[in-house]
PDB file of N, H, CA, C and O in Angstrom:
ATOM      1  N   UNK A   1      47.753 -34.679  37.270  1.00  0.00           N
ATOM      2  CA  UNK A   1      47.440 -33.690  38.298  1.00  0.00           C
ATOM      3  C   UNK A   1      45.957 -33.785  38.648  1.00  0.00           C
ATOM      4  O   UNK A   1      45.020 -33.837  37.851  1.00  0.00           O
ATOM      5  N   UNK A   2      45.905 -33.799  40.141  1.00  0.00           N
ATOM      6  H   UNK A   2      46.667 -33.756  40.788  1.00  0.00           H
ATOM      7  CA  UNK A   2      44.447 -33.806  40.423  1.00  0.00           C
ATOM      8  C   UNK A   2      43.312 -32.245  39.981  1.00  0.00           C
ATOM      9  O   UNK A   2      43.800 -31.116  39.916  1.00  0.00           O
ATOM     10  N   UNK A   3      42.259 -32.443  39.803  1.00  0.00           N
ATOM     11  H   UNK A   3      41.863 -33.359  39.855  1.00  0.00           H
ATOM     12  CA  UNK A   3      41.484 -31.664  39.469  1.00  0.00           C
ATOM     13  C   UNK A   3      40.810 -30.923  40.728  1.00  0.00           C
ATOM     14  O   UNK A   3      40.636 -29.707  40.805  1.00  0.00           O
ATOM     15  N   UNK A   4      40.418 -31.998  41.823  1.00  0.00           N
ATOM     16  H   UNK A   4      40.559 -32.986  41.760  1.00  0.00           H
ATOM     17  CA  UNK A   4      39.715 -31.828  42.671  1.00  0.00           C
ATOM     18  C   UNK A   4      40.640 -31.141  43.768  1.00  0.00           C
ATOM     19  O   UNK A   4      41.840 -31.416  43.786  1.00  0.00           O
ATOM     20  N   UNK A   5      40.144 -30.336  44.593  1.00  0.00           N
ATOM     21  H   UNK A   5      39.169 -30.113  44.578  1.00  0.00           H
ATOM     22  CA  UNK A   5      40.654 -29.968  45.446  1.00  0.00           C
ATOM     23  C   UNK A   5      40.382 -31.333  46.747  1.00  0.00           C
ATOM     24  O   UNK A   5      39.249 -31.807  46.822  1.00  0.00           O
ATOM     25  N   UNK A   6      41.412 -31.822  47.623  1.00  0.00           N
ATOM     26  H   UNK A   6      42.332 -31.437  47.563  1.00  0.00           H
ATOM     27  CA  UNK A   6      41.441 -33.106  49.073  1.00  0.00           C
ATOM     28  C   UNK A   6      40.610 -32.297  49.406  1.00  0.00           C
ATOM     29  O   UNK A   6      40.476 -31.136  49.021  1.00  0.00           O
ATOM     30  N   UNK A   7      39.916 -32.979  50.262  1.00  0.00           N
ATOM     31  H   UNK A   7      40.025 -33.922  50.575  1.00  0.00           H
ATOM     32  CA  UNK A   7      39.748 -33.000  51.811  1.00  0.00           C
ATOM     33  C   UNK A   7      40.391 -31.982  52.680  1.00  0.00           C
ATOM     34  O   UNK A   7      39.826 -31.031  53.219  1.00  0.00           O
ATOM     35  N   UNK A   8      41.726 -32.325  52.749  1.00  0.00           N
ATOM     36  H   UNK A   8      42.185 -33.098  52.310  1.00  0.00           H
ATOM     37  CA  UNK A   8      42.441 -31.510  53.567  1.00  0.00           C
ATOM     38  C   UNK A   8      42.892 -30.337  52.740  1.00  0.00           C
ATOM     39  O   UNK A   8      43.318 -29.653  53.671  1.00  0.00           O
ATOM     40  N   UNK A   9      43.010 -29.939  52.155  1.00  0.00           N
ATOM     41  H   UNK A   9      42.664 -30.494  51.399  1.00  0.00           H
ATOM     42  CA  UNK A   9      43.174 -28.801  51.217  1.00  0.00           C
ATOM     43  C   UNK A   9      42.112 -27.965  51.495  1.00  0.00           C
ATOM     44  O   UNK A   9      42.432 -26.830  51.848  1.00  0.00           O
ATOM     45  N   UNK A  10      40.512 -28.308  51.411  1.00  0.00           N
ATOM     46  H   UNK A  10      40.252 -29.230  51.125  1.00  0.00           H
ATOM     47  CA  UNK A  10      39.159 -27.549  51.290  1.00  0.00           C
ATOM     48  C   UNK A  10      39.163 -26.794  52.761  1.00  0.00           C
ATOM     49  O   UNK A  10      38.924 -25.613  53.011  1.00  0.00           O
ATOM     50  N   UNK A  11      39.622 -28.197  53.910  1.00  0.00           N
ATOM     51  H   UNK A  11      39.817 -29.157  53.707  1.00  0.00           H
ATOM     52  CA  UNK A  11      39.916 -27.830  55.520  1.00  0.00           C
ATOM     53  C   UNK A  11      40.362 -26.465  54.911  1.00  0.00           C
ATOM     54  O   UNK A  11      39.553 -25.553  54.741  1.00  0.00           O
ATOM     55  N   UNK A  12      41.739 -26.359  54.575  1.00  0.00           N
ATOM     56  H   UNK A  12      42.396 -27.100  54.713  1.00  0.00           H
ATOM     57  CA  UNK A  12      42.788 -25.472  54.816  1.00  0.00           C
ATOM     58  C   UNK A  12      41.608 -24.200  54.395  1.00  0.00           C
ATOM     59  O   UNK A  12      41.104 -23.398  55.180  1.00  0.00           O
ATOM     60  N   UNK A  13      41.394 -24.302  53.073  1.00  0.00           N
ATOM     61  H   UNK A  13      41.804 -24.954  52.435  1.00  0.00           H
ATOM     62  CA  UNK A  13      40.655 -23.002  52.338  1.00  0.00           C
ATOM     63  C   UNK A  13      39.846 -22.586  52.885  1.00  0.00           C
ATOM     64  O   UNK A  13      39.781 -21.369  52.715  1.00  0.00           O
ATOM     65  N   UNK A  14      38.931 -23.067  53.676  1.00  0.00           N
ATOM     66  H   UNK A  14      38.984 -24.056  53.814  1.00  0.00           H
ATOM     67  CA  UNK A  14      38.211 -22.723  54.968  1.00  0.00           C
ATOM     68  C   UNK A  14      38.529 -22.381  55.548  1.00  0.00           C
ATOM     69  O   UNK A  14      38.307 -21.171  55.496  1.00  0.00           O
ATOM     70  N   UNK A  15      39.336 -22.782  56.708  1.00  0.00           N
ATOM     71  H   UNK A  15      39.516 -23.765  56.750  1.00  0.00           H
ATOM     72  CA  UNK A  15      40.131 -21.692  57.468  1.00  0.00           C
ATOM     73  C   UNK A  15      40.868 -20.784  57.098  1.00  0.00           C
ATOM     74  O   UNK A  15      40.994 -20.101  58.114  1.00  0.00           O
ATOM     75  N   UNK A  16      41.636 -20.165  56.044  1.00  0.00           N
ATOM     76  H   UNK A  16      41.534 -20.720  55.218  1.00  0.00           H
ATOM     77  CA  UNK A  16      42.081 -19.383  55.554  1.00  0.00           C
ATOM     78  C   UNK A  16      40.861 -17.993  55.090  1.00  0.00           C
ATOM     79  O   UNK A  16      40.974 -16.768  55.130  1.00  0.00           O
ATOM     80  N   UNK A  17      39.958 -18.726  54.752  1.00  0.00           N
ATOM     81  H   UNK A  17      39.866 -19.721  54.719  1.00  0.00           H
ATOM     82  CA  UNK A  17      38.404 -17.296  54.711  1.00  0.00           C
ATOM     83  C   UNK A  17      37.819 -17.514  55.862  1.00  0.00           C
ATOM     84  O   UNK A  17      36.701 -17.094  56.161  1.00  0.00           O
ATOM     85  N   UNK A  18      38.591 -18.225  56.610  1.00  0.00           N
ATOM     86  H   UNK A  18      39.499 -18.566  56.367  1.00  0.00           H
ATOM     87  CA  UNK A  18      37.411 -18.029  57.946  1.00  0.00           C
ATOM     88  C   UNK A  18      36.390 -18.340  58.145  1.00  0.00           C
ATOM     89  O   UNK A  18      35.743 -17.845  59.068  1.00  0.00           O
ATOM     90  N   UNK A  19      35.970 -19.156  57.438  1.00  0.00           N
ATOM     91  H   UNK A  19      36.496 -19.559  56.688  1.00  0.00           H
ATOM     92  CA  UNK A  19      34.634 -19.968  57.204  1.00  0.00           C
ATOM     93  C   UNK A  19      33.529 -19.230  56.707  1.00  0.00           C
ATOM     94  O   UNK A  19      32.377 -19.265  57.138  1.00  0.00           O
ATOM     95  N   UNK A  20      34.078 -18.406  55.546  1.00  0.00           N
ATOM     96  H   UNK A  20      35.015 -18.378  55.196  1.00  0.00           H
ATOM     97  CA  UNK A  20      33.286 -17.581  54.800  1.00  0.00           C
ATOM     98  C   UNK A  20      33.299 -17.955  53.655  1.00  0.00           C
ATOM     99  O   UNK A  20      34.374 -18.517  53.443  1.00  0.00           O
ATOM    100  N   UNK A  21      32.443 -17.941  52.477  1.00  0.00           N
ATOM    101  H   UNK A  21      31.570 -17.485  52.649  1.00  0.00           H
ATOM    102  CA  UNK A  21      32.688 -17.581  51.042  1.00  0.00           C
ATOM    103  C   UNK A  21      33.321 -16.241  50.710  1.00  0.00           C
ATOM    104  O   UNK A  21      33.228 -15.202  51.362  1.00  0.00           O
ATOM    105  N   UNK A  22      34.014 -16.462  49.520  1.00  0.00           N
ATOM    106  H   UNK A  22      34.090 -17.306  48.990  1.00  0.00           H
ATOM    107  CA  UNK A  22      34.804 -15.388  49.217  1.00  0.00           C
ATOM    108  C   UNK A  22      34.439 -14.577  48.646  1.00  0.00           C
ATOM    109  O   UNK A  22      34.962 -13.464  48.587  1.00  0.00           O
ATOM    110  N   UNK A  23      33.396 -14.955  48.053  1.00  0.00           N
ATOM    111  H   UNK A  23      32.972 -15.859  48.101  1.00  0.00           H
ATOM    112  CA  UNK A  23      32.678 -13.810  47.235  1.00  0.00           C
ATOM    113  C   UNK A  23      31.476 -13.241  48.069  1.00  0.00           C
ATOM    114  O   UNK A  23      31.314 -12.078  48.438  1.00  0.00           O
ATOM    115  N   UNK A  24      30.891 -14.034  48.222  1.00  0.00           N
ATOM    116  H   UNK A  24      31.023 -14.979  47.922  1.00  0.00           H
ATOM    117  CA  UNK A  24      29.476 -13.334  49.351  1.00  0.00           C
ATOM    118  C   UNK A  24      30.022 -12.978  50.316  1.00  0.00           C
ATOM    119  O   UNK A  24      30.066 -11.753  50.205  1.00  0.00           O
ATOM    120  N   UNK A  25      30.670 -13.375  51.593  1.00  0.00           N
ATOM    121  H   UNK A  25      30.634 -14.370  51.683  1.00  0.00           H
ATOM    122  CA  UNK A  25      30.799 -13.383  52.926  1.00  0.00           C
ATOM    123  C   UNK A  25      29.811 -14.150  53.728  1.00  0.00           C
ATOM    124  O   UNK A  25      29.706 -13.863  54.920  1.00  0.00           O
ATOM    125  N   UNK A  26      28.859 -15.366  53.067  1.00  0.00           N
ATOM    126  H   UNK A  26      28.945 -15.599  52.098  1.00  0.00           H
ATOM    127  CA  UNK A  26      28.071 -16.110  54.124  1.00  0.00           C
ATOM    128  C   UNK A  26      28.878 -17.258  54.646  1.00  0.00           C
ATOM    129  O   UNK A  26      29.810 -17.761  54.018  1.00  0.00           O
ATOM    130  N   UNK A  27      28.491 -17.628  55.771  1.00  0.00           N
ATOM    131  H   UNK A  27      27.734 -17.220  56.281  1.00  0.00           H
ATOM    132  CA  UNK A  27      29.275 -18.391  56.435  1.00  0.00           C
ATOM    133  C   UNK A  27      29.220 -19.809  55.387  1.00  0.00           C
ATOM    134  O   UNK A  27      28.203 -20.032  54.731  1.00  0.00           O
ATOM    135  N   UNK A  28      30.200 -20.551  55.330  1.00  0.00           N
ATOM    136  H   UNK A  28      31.027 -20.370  55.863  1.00  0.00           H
ATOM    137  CA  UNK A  28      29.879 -21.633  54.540  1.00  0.00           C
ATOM    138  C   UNK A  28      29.422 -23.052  54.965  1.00  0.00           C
ATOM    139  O   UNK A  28      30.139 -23.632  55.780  1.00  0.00           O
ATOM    140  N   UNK A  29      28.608 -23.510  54.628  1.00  0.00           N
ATOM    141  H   UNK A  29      28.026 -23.039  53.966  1.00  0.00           H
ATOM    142  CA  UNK A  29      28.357 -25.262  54.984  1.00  0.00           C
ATOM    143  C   UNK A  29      29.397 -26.204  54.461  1.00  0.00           C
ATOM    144  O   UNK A  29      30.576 -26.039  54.147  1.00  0.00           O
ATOM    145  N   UNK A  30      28.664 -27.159  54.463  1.00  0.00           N
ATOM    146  H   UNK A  30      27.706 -27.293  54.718  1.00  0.00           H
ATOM    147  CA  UNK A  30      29.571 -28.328  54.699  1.00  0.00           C
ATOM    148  C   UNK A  30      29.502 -28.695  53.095  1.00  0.00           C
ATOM    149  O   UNK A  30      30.007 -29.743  52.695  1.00  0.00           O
ATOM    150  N   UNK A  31      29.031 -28.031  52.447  1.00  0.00           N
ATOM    151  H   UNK A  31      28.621 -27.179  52.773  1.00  0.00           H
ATOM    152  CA  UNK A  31      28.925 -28.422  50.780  1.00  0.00           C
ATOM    153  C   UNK A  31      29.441 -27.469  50.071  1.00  0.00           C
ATOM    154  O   UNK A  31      28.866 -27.247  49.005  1.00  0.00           O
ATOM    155  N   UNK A  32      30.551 -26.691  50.385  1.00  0.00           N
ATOM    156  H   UNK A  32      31.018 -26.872  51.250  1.00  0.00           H
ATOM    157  CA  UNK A  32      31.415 -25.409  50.368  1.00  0.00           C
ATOM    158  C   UNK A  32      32.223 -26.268  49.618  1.00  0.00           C
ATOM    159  O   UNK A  32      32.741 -27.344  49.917  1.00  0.00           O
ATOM    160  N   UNK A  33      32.248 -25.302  48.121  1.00  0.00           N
ATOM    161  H   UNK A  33      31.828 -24.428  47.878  1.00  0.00           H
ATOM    162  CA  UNK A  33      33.149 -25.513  46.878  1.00  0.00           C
ATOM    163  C   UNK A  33      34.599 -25.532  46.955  1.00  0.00           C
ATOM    164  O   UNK A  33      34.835 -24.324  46.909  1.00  0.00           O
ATOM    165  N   UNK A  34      36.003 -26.257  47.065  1.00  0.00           N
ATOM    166  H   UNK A  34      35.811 -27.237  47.102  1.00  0.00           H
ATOM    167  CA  UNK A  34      37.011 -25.416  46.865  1.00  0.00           C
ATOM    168  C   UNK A  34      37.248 -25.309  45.422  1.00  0.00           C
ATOM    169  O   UNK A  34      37.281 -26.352  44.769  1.00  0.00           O
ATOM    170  N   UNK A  35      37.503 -23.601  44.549  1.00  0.00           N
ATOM    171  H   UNK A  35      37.477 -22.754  45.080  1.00  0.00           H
ATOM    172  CA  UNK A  35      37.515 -22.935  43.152  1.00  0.00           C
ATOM    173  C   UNK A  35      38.530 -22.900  43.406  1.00  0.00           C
ATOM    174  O   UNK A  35      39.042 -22.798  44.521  1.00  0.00           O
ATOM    175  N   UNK A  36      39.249 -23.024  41.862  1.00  0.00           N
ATOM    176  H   UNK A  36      38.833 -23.107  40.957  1.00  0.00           H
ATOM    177  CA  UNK A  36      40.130 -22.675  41.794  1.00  0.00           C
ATOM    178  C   UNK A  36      40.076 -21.279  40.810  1.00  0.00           C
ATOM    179  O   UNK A  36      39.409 -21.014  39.810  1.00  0.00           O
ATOM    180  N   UNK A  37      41.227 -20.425  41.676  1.00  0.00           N
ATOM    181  H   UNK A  37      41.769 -20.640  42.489  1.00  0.00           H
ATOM    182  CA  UNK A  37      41.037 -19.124  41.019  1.00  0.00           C
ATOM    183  C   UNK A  37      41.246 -18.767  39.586  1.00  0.00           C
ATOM    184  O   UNK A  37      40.518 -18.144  38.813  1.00  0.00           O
ATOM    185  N   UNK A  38      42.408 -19.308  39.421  1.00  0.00           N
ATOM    186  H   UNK A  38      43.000 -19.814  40.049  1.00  0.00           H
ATOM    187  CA  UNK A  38      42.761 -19.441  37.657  1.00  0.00           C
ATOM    188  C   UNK A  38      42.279 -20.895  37.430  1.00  0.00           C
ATOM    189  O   UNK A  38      42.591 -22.021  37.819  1.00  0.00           O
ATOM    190  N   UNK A  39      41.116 -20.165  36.387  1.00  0.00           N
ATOM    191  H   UNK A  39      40.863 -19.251  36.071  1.00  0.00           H
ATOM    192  CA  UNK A  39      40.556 -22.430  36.553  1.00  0.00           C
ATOM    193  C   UNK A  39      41.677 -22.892  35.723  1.00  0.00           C
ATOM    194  O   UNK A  39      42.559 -22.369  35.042  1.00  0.00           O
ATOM    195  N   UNK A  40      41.204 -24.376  36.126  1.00  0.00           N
ATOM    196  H   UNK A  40      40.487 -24.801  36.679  1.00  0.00           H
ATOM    197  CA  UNK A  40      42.016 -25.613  36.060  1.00  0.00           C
ATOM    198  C   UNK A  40      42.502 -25.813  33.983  1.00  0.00           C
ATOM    199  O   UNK A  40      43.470 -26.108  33.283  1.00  0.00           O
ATOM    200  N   UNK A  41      40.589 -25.276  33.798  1.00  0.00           N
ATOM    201  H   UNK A  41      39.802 -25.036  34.366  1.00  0.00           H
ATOM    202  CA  UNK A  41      41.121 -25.697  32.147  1.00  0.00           C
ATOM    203  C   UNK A  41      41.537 -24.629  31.388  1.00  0.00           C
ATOM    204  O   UNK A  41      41.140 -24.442  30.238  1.00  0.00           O
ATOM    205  N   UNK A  42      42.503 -23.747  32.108  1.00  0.00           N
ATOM    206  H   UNK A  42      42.826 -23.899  33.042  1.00  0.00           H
ATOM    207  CA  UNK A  42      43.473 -22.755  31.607  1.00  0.00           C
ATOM    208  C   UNK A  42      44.417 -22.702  32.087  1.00  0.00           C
ATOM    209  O   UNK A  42      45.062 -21.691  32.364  1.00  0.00           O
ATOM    210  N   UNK A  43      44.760 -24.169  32.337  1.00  0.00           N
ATOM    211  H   UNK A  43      44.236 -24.990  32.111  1.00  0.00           H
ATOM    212  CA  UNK A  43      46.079 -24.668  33.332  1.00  0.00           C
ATOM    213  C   UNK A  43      46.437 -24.049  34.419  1.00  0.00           C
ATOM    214  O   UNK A  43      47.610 -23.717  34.590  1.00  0.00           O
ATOM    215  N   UNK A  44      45.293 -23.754  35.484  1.00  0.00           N
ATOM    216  H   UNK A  44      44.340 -24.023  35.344  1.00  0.00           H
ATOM    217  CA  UNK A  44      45.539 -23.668  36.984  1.00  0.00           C
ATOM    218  C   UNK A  44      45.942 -24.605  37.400  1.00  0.00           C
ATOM    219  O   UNK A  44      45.517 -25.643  36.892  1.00  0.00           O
ATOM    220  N   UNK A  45      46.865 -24.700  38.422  1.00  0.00           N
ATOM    221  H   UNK A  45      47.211 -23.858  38.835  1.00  0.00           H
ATOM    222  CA  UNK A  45      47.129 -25.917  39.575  1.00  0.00           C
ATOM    223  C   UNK A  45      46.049 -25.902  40.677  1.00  0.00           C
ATOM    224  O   UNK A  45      45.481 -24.924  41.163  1.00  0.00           O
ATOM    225  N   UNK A  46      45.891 -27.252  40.967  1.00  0.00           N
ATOM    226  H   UNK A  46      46.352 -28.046  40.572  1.00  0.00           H
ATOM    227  CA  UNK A  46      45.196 -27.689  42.155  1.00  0.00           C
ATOM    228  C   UNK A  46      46.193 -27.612  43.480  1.00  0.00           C
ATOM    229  O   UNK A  46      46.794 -28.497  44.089  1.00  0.00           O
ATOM    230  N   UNK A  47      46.113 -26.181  43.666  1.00  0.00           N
ATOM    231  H   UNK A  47      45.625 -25.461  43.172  1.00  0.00           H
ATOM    232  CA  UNK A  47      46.718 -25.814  45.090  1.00  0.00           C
ATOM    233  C   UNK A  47      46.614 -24.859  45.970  1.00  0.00           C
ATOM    234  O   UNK A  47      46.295 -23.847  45.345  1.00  0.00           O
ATOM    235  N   UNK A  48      46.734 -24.572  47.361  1.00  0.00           N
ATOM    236  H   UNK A  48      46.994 -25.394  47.869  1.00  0.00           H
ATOM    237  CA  UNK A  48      46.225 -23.673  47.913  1.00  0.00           C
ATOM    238  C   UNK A  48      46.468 -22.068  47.711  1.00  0.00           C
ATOM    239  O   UNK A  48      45.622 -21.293  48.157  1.00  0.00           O
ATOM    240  N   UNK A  49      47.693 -21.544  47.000  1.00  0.00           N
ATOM    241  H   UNK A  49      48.380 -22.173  46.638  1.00  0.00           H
ATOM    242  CA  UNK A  49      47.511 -20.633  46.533  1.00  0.00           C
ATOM    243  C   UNK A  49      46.827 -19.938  45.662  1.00  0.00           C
ATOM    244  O   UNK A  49      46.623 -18.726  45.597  1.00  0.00           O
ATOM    245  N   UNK A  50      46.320 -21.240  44.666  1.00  0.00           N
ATOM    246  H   UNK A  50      46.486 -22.225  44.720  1.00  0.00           H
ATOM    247  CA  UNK A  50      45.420 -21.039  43.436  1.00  0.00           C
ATOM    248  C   UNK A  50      43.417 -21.350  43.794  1.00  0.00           C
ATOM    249  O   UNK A  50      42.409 -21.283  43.091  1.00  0.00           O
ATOM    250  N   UNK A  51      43.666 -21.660  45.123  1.00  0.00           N
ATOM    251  H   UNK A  51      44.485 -21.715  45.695  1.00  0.00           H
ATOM    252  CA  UNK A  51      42.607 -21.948  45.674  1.00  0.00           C
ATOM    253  C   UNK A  51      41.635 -21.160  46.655  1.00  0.00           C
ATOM    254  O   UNK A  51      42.148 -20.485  47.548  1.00  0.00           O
ATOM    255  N   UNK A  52      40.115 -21.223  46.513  1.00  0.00           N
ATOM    256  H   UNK A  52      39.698 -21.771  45.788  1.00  0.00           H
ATOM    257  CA  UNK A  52      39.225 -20.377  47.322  1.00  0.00           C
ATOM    258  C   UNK A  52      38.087 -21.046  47.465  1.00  0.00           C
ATOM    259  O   UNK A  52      37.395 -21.608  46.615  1.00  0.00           O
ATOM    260  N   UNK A  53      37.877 -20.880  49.244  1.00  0.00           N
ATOM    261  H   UNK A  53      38.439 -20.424  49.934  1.00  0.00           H
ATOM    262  CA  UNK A  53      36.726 -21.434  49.635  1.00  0.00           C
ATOM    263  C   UNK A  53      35.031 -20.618  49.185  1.00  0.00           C
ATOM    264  O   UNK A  53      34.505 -19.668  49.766  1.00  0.00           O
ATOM    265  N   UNK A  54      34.548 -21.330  48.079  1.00  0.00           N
ATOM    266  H   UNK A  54      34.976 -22.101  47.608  1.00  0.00           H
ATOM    267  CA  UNK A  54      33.181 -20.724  47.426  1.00  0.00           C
ATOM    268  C   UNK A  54      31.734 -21.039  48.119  1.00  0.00           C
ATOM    269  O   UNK A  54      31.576 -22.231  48.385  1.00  0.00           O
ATOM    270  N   UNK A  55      31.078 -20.510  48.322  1.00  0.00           N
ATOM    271  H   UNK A  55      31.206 -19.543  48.106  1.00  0.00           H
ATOM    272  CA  UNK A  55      29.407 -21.184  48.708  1.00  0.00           C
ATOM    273  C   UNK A  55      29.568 -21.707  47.420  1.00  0.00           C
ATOM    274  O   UNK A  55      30.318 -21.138  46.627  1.00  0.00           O
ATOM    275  N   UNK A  56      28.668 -23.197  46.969  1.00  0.00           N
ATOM    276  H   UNK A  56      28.058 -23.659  47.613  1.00  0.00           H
ATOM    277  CA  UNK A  56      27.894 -23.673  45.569  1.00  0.00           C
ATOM    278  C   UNK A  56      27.281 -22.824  45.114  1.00  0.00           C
ATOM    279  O   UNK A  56      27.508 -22.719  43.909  1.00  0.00           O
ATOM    280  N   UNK A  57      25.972 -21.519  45.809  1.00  0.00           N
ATOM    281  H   UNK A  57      25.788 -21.604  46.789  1.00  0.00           H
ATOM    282  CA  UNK A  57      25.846 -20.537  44.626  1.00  0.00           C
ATOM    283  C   UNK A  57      26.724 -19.786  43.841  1.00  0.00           C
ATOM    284  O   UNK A  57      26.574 -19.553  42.642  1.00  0.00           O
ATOM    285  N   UNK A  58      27.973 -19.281  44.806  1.00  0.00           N
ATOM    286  H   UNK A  58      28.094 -19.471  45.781  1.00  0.00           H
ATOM    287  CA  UNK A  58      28.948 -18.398  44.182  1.00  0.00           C
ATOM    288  C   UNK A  58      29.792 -19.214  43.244  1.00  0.00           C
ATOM    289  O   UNK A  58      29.994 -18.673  42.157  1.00  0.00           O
ATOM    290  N   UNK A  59      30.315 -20.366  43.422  1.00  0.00           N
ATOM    291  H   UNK A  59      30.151 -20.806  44.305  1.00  0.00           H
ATOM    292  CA  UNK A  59      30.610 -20.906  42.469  1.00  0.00           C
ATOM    293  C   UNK A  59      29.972 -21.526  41.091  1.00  0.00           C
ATOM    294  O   UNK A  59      30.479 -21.634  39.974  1.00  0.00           O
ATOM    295  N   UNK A  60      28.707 -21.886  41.564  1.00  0.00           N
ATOM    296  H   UNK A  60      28.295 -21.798  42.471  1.00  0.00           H
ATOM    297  CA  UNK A  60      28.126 -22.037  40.478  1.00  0.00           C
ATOM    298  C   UNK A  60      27.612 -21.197  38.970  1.00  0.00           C
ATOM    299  O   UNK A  60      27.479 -21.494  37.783  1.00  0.00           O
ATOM    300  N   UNK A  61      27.421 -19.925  39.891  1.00  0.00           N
ATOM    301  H   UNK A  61      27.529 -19.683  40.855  1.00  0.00           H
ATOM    302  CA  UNK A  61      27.431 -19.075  38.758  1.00  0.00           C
ATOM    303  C   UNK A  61      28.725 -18.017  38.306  1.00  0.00           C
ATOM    304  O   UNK A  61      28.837 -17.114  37.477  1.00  0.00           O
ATOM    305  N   UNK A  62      29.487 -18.550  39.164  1.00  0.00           N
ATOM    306  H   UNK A  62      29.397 -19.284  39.837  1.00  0.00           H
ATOM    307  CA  UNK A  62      31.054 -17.949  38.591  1.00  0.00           C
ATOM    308  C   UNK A  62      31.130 -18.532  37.348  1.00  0.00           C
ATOM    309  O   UNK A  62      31.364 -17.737  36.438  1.00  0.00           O
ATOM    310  N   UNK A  63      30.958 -20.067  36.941  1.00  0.00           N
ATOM    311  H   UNK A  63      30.768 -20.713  37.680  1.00  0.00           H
ATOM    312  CA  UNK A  63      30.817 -20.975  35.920  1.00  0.00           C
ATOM    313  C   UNK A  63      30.061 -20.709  34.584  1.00  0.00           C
ATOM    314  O   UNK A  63      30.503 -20.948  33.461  1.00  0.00           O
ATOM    315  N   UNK A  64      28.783 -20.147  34.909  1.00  0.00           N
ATOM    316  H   UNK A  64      28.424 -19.953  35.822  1.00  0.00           H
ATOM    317  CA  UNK A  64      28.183 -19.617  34.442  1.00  0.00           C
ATOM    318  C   UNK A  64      28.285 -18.036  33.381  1.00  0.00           C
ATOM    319  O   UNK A  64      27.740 -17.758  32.313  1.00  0.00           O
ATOM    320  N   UNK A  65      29.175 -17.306  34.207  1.00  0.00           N
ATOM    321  H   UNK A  65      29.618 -17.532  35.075  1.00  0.00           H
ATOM    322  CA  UNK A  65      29.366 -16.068  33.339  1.00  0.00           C
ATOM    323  C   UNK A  65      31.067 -15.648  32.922  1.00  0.00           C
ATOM    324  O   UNK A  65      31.719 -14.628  32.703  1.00  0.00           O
ATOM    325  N   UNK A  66      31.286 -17.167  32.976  1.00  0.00           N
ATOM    326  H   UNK A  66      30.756 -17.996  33.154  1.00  0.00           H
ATOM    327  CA  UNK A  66      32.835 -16.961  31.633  1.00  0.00           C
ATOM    328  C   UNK A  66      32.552 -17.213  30.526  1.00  0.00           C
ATOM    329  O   UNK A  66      33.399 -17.125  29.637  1.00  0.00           O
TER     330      UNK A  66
END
């Protein structure tokens, strides 16, 4: 199973927040994380239900305070 969220998957998660981060609400760039909500190494699937478009700060320190 892939880890990474495609290409076309990240598309999707983007348009689905509207080209927001999910946690902040800033619009996102082009270096916009797709997280997975239940992470991966607690056996999340890499898929769009389990998936959210993050800014790199918000994700980065999501990482940070588990």
């Amino acid at each position: 199973m892939r880890r990474a969220f495609s290409k076309r998957q990240k598309k999707i998660l983007a348009l689905i927040s509207g080209n927001m981060c999910q946690k902040c609400n800033l619009n996102l760039n082009k270096d916009f994380h797709g997280d997975h909500i239940q992470p991966y190494s607690k056996g999340g699937k890499t898929t769009l239900i389990n998936g959210q478009a993050l800014c790199s700060t918000c994700n980065l320190k999501k990482g940070v305070s588990r």
